[in-house]
C-alpha positions in Angstrom: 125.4 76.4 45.4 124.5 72.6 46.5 120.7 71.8 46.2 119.5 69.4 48.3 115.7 68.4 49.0 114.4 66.8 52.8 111.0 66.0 53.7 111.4 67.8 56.9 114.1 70.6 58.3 115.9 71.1 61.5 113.6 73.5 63.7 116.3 76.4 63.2 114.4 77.1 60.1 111.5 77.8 61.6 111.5 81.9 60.7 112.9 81.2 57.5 109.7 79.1 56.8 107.3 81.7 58.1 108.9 84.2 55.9 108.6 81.8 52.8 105.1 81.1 53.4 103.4 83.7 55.4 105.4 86.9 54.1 106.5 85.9 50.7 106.2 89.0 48.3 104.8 86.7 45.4 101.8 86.1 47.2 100.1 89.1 45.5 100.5 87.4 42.1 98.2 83.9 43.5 96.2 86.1 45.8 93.1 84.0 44.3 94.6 80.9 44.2 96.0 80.8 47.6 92.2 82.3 49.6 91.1 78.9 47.4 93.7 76.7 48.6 93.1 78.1 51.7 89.2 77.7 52.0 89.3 74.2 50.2 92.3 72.3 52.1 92.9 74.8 55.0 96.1 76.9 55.8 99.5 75.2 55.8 100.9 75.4 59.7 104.3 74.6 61.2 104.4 71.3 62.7 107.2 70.6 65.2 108.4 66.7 65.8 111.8 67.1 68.4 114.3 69.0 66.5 112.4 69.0 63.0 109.7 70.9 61.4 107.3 69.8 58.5 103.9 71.6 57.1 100.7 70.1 57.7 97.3 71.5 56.9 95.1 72.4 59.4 91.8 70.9 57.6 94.0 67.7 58.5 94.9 66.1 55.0 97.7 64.6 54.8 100.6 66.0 53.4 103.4 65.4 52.0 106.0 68.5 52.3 109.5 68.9 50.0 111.8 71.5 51.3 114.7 72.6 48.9 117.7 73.6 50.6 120.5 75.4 48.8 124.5 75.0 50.6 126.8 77.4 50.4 130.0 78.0 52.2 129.0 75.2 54.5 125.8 78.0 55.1 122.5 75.8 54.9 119.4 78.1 53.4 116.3 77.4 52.6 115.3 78.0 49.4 111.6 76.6 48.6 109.0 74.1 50.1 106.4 72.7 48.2 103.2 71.0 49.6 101.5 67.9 48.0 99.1 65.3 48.5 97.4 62.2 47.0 94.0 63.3 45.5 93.2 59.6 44.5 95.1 56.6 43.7 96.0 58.0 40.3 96.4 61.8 40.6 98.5 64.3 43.4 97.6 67.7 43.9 100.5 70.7 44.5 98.9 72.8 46.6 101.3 75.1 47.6 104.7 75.9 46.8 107.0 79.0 48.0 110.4 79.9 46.8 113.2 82.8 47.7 113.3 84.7 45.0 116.0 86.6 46.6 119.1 84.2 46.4 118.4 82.4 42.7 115.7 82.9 40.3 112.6 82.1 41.6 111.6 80.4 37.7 114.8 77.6 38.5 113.6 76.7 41.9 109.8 76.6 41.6 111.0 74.1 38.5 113.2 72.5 41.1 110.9 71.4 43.4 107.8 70.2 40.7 110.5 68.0 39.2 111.5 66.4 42.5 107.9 66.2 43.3 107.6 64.4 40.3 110.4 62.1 40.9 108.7 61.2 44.3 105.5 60.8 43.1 107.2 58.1 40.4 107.8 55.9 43.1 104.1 55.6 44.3 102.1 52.5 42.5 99.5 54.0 40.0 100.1 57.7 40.1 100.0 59.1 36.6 99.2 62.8 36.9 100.5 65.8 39.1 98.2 68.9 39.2 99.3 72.2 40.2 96.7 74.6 42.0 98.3 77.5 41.5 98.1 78.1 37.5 95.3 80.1 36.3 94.0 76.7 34.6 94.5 73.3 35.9 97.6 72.4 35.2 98.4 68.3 35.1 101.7 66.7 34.4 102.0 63.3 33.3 104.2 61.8 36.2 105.7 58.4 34.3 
């Protein structure tokens, strides 16, 4: 299977996306974490621009969304999204991130998607550290 990552996805993934985020069977195991995300940044929603869709958070922070799509006999799914922002100039926060744990294992894509958040964040002047909300203490990894 071909991994590929986008910033935003054509609007036929729209239930795909719902499923991942709003129905995702993990979402017993961050319970906690997720009501805090939730009450601290607000819930992530499905913003439609024309024929694409990206997250946005409804406490309007912005966001930047990483989708992870997997390619396979020229069948596009969507296999993770993760959702970041800029904290400060030195420091992002991963606030949520959602994989199907149904096609691969859900370990190899969450990795997936920190790494290529971490390869994004490389290219942004001064960030040094990525936190991730989720993890029962913070969590930072040194981007450079």
């Amino acid at each position: 299977m071909k991994l590929q990552f986008q910033s935003s996805i054509d609007v036929n993934f729209t239930e795909q996306l719902s499923d991942l985020l709003y129905f995702n069977i993990n979402q017993v195991n961050y319970k906690e974490h997720i009501i805090e995300a939730i009450n601290s940044y607000g819930s992530p929603e499905i913003q439609v621009k024309g024929n694409k869709i990206t997250l946005r958070l409804e406490h309007e922070i912005e966001t930047h969304t990483l989708f992870l799509i997997g390619t396979e006999d020229s069948e596009d799914l969507l296999l993770g999204v993760a959702v970041f922002f800029k904290k400060n100039n030195n420091e992002a926060i991963l606030l949520h991130i959602a994989v199907n744990h149904a096609l691969i294992d859900s370990t190899f894509l969450t990795l997936q998607l920190i790494i290529e958040v971490k390869n994004y964040l490389k290219n942004i002047t001064g960030m040094q550290k990525l936190s991730i909300f989720y993890s029962d203490r913070i969590t930072s990894l040194r981007i450079g």
